[in-house]
C-alpha positions in Angstrom: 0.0 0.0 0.0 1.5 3.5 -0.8 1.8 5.8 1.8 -1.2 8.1 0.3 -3.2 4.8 0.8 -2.2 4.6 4.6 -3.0 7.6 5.6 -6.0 7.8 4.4 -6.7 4.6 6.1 -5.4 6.1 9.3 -7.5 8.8 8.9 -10.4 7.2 8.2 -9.5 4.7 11.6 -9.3 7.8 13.8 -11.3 10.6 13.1 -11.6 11.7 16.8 -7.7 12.8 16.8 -7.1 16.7 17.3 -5.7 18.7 14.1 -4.1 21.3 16.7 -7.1 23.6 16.2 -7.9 23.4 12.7 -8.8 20.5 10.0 -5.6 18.7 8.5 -5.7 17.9 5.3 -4.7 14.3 4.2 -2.1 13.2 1.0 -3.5 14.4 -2.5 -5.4 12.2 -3.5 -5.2 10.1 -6.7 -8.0 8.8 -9.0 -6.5 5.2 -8.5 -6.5 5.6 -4.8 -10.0 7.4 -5.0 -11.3 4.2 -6.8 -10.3 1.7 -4.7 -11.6 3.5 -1.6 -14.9 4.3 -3.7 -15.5 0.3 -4.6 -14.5 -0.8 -1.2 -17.1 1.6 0.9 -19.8 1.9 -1.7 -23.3 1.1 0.1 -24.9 0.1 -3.4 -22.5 -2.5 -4.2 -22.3 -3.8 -1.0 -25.7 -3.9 -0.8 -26.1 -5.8 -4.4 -23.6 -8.2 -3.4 -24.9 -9.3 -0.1 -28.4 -9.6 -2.3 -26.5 -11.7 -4.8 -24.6 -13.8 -2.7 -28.1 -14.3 -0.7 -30.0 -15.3 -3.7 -27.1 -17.6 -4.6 -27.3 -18.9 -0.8 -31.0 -20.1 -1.4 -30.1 -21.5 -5.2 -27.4 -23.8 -3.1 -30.1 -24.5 -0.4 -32.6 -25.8 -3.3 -30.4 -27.4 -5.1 -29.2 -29.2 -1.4 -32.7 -30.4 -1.3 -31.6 -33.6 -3.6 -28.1 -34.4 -1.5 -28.6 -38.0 0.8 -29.6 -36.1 4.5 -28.8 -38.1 7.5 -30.8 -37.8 11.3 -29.9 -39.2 14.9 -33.3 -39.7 16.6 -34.6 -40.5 19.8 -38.2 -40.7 20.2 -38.9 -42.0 24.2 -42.3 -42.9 24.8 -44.5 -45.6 26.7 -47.5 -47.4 25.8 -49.4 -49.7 28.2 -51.7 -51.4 24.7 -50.6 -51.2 21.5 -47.5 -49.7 20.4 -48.3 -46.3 18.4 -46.1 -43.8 16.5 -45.2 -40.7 18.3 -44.6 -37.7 15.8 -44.3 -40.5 12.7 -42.2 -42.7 14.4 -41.6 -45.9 16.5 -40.8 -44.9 20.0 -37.5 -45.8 20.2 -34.0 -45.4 22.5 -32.2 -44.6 19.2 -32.1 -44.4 15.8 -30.7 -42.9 12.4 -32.5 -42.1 9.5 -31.1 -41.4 5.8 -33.2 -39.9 3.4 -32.7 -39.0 -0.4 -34.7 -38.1 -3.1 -33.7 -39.3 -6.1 -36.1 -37.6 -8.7 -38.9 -35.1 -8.6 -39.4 -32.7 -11.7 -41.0 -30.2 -9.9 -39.0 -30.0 -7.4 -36.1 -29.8 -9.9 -37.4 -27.3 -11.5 -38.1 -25.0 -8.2 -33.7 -25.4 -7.7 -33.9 -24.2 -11.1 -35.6 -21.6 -10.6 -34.0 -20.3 -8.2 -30.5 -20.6 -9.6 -32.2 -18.7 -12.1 -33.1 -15.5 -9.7 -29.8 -15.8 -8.4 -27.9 -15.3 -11.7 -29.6 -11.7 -12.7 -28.6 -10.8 -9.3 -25.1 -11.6 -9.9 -25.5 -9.7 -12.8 -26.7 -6.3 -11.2 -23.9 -6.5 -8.3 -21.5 -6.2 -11.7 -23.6 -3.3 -13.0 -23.4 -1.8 -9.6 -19.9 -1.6 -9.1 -19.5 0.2 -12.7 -21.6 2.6 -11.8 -19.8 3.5 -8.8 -17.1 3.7 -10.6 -18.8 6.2 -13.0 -20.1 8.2 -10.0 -17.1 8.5 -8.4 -15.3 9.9 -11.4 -17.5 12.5 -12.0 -17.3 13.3 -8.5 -13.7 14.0 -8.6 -13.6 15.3 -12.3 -16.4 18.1 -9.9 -13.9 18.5 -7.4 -10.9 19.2 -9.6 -12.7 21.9 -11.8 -14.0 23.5 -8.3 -10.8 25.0 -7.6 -10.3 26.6 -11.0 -14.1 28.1 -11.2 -13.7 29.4 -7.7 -10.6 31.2 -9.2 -12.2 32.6 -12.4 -15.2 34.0 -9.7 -12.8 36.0 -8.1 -11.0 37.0 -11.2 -14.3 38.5 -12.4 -15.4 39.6 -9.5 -12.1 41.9 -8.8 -12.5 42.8 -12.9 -16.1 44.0 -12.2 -15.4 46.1 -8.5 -12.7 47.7 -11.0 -15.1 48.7 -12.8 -17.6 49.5 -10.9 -15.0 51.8 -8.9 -14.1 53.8 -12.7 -17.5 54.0 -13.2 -18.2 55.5 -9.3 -15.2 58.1 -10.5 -16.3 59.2 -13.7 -20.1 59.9 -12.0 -18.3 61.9 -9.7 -17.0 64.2 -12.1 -20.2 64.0 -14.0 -19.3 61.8 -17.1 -20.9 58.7 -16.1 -24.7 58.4 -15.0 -26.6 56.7 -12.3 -28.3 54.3 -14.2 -24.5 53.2 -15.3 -23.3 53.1 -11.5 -26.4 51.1 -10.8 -25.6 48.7 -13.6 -21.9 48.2 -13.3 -23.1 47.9 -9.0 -25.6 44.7 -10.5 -22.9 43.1 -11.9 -20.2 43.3 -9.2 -23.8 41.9 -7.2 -24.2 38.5 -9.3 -20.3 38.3 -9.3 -20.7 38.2 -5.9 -23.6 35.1 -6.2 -21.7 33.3 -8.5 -19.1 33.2 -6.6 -20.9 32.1 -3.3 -22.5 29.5 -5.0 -19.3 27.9 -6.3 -18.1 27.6 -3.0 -21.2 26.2 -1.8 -20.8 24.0 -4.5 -17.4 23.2 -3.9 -18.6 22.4 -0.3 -21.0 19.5 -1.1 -18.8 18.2 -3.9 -16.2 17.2 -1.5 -18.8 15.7 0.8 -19.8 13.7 -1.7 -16.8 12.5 -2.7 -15.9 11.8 1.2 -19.1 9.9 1.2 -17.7 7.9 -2.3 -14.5 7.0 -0.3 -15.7 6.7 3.1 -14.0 9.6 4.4 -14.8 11.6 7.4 -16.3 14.9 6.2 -14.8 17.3 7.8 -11.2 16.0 6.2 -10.4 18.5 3.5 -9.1 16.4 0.3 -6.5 17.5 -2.0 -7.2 16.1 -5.8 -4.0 15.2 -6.7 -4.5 15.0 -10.7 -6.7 16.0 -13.5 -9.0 13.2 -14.4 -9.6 13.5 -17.7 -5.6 13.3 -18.2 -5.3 9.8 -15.9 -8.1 8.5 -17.6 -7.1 6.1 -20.2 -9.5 6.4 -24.0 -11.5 4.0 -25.0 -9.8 1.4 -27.4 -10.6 2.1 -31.0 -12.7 -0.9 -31.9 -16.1 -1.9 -32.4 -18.1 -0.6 -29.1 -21.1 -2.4 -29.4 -19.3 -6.1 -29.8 -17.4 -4.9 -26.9 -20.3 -3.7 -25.0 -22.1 -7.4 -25.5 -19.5 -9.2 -24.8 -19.0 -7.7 -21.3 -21.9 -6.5 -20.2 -22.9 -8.9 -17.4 -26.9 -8.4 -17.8 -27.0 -10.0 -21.0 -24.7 -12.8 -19.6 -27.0 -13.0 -16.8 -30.3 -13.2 -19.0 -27.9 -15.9 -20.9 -27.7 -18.0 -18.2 -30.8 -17.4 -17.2 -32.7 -18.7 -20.3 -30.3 -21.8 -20.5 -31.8 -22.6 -16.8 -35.3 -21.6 -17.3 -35.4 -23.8 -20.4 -34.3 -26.8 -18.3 -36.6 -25.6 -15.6 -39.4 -25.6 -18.0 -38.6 -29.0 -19.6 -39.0 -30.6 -16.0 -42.4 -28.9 -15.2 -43.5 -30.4 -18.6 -42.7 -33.6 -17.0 -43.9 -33.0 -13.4 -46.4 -36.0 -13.8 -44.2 -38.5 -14.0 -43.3 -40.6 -10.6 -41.6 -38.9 -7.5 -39.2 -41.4 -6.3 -38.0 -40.9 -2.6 -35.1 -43.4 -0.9 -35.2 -43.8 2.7 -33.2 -46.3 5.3 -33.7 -46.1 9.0 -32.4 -48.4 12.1 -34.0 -48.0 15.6 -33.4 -49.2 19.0 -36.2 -50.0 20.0 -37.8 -49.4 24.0 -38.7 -52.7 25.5 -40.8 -51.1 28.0 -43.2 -50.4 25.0 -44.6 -54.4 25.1 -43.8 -54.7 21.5 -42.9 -58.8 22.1 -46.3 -59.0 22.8 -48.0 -58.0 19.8 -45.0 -58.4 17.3 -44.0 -62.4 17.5 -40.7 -61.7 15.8 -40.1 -58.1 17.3 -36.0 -57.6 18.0 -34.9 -54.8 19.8 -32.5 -53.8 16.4 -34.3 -53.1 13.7 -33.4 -51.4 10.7 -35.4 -51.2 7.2 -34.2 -49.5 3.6 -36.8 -48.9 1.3 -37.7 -46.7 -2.0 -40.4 -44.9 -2.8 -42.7 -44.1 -5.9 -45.8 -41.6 -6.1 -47.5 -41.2 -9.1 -49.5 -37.7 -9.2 -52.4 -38.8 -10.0 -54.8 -35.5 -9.1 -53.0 -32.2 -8.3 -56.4 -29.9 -8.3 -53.9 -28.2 -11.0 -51.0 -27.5 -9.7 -49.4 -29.4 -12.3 -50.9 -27.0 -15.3 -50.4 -23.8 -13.0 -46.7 -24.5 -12.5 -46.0 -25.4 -15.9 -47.7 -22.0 -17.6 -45.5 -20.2 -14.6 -42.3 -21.8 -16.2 -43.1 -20.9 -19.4 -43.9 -17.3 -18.6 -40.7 -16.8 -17.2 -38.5 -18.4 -20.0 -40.7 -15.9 -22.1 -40.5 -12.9 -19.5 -36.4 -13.6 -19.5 -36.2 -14.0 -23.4 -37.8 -10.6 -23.6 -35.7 -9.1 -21.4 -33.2 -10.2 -23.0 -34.0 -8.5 -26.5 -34.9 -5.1 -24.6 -31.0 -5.0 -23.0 -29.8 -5.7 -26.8 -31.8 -2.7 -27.8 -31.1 -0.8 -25.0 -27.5 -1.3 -25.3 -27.1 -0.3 -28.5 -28.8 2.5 -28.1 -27.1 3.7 -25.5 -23.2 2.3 -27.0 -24.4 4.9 -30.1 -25.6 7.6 -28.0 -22.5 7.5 -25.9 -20.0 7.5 -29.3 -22.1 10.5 -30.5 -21.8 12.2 -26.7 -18.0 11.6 -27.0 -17.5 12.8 -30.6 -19.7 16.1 -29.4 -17.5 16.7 -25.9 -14.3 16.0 -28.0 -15.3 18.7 -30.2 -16.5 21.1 -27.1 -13.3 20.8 -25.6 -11.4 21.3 -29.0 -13.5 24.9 -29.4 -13.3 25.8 -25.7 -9.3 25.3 -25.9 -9.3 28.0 -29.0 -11.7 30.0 -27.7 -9.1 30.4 -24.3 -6.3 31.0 -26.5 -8.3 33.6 -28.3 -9.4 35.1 -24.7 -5.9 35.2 -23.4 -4.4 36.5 -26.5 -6.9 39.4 -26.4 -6.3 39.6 -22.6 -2.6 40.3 -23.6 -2.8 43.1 -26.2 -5.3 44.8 -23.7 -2.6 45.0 -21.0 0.0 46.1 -24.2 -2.1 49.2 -25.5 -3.2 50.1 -21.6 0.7 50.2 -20.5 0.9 52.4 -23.7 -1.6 54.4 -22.4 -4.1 53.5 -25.3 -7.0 51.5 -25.6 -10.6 51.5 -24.1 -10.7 52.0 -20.1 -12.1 49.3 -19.2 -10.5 46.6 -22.1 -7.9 44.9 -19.5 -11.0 44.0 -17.0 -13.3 43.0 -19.6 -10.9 40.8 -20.8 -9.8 39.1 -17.5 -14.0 38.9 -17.6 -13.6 37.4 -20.9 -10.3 34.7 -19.9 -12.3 34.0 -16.7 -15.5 33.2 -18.6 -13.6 31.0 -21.5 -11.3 29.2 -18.5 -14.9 28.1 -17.1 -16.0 26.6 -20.4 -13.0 24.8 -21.0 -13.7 23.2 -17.6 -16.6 22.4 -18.2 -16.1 21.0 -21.8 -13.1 18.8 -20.0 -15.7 17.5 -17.4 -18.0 16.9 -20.5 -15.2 14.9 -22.1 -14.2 13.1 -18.9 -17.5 12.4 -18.7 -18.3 11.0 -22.1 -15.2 9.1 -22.2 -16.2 7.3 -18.8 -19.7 6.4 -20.6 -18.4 4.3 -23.0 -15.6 2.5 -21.1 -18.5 1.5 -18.3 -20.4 0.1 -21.6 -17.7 -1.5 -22.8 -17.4 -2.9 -19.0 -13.6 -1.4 -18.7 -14.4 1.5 -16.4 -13.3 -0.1 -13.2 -10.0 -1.4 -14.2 -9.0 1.2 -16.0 -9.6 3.9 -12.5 -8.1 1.3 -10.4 -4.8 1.5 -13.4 -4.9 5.2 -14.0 -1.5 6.2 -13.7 -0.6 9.0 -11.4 -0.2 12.5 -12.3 0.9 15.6 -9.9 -0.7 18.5 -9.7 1.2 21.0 -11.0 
C-alpha cells in the first residue's frame, strides 16, 4: 500500500484525533486511490452483493434439497396397549434415519428456478460496481474543476469592483450616469452570487466524494490530478461487440434462459413418478410391550426402502406451475432482447456524446487561446496608455469566462469518455490503473 493509501486509512480509523485547532488535510489524493476506496465503501454495491450472494445462498439451499440427509433420533415414549407412533415414528431409545430423493421434476425445476433468480442478481452487483465507478469519477472530475471556477469568480469579480470603482469616478465628475453606476453595482452583485454559489458548490462536492470513499467529512481532500488526463480512451474498436460481450446483464439473462429452459422442460414432465429413498435403524424401548403383539419383534431393527408416487390428481398444480415456467422463460427472453436494444442505443448515443465533448473541448481550448491573446494586447495598449478603459478587466472577464467553459467541456469529455468505457465494462480497471499524475 502507498503511503497516500495509509494515511487515508489512518485517517479514516481515527477521526476523533485533534488537528491542533484546525482540519488537516490528508495526502492528495489520486484517481486510482480514490477508486479503490470508492469500490470498497460503496453502500450500493455492497448492498447488491450481499443480495447476490443471498440469492445464490437459497439457489445452493434448493439445489441441497436432492443431496442424501442423514438424522440421529430418539423418540422416548410408553404405551401400556398397543405400540403407536409418536410424531411419525416408533418410540424408540435410538435411531438414524437417511433420506434422499432421487427424482422429482417439480422439485427440480423450483432449484432451477431459483439458480435462475440468483444469476440476474449476480449480474446487477457487476452493474453496480460500474456505476460507482462512474459516479465517483464525475465526483472528482467536480472536485478538480472546483478550484479553477472558484478562481475565475474571483478573477471577475475583482475585474467588475474595478469597474464598478471607474465608473463610481467618472459619475463623480459628472461623465458617467446613475443608471450606469447602478448597472456596473448589479454586476459586481451576481459576481458576488456566483461566486458564493461555487463555494457552496465546492462544499458539497467534497462531501460527496468523502461519502464515495468513506471519508470523514470534515477531512479536507486534495485532488492530486486531472482526471480526464489519468483517464485512459476508449480502445478504438467496435463498441457495441465490446459492449455485449462484457456486459454482465446480457450474460445474466444468458444464463438465465439456458436454466429456465431446463426448468421448463422438468415442469412439462412433473407427472411422471416422485421417487424418494429412505433407510432407518432403531433401538427399539422394551418397555413399549412390543414382544407381545409383534411375534418376531427384536430390539435392532433397521429397514431401507424406496419410494414411488404417481401424481395422480393435483387440483392443477401441475398445469399452474407449468404455464409459470413458461412465462418466465418468455419474461427472461424478452428481457433479453430489450438489453440488446437498449445497449445499442445507448453504446451509439455515448460514441455520438464523445465525438460532441471532444469537439466542445477542441473549441473551448481555442476560444481560451483567443481570450488570453486578447487579454494580452489589452494590458499592451493600456501600458501604452491606449486602448478603451475598461478593455484589461473585460478581458480578465472574458479569460475568466472561456477558462470556465473549458472546464466544463473537460468535465464533459471526462464524462463522455467514462460512458463508454462503463459500456464496454472497462471502467473499473481502468480507475483502479490510471497512472498517477501531480498536480502542477
Amino acid at each position: 500500500m502507498n503511503r497516500s493509501g495509509l494515511a487515508l486509512l489512518l485517517l479514516a480509523a481515527l477521526p476523533s484525533l485533534p488537528a491542533s485547532g484546525q482540519t488537516q488535510a490528508s495526502a492528495p489524493l489520486t484517481l486510482k486511490r480514490a477508486a479503490e476506496l470508492a469500490l470498497a465503501h460503496a453502500p450500493e454495491t455492497a448492498s447488491a452483493r450481499a443480495a447476490a450472494a443471498e440469492s445464490a445462498s437459497r439457489a445452493r439451499a434448493a439445489a441441497a434439497g436432492f443431496a442424501p440427509q442423514a438424522f440421529a433420533t430418539t423418540t422416548p415414549g410408553y404405551s401400556s396397549g398397543l405400540p403407536v407412533a409418536v410424531a411419525g415414528r416408533v418410540p424408540a431409545v435410538f435411531g438414524v434415519e437417511l433420506h434422499q430423493t432421487l427424482y422429482d421434476p417439480a422439485r427440480r425445476a423450483e432449484a432451477l428456478e431459483a439458480q435462475a433468480g440468483a444469476e440476474g442478481l449476480a449480474g446487477a452487483s457487476v452493474l453496480s460496481s460500474s456505476s460507482t465507478a462512474r459516479a465517483l469519477l464525475l465526483s472528482y472530475s467536480r472536485n478538480w474543476e472546483g478550484r479553477r471556477r472558484i478562481e475565475n469568480a474571483r478573477r471577475d469579480l475583482e475585474a467588475r469592483e474595478m469597474i464598478l470603482r471607474r465608473v463610481m469616478a467618472l459619475a463623480r465628475e459628472g461623465r458617467k450616469t446613475d443608471l450606469e453606476v447602478e448597472q456596473a453595482g448589479l454586476e459586481v452583485a451576481r459576481a458576488k452570487q456566483t461566486l458564493g454559489d461555487r463555494q457552496a458548490e465546492q462544499d458539497l462536492d467534497r462531501m460527496e466524494l468523502a461519502w464515495l470513499i468513506g471519508s470523514p467529512r470534515s477531512e479536507m481532500l486534495e485532488i492530486a490530478e486531472d482526471p480526464l488526463a489519468a483517464l485512459p480512451e476508449p480502445a478504438r474498436s467496435d463498441n457495441l461487440a465490446a459492449a455485449r460481450a462484457a456486459d454482465p446483464q446480457l450474460a445474466a439473462l444468458d444464463r438465465q434462459t439456458d436454466v429456465l429452459e431446463r426448468a421448463a422442460y422438468l415442469q412439462k414432465h412433473a407427472w411422471l413418478p416422485i421417487v424418494q429413498a429412505e433407510g432407518q435403524y432403531m433401538r427399539l424401548s422394551n418397555y413399549n410391550n412390543f414382544d407381545q403383539y409383534f411375534v418376531k419383534f427384536k430390539s435392532n431393527d433397521w429397514a431401507i426402502g424406496v419410494s414411488v408416487a404417481v401424481p395422480l390428481w393435483t387440483s392443477g398444480r401441475l398445469g399452474h406451475g407449468q404455464a409459470a415456467a413458461q412465462s418466465r422463460l418468455e419474461k427472461t427472453r424478452a428481457d433479453r432482447r430489450a438489453r440488446e436494444r437498449d445497449l445499442e442505443l445507448a453504446i451509439r448515443r455515448a460514441e455520438a456524446d464523445l465525438a460532441h465533448a471532444q469537439g466542445e473541448l477542441r473549441l473551448a481550448t481555442r476560444a481560451l487561446a483567443l481570450a488570453r491573446d486578447a487579454l494580452r494586447v489589452a494590458q499592451a495598449l493600456a501600458g501604452e496608455g491606449r486602448g478603451e478603459p475598461d478593455a484589461v478587466e473585460r478581458g480578465e472577464i472574458a479569460a475568466a469566462k472561456a477558462e470556465d467553459d473549458l472546464g466544463q467541456a473537460s468535465q464533459g469529455l471526462a464524462a463522455a469518455r467514462a460512458k463508454l468505457l462503463e459500456l464496454r465494462g472497462e471502467l473499473p480497471a481502468a480507475l483502479l490503473a490510471s497512472s498517477v499524475t501531480a498536480a502542477k
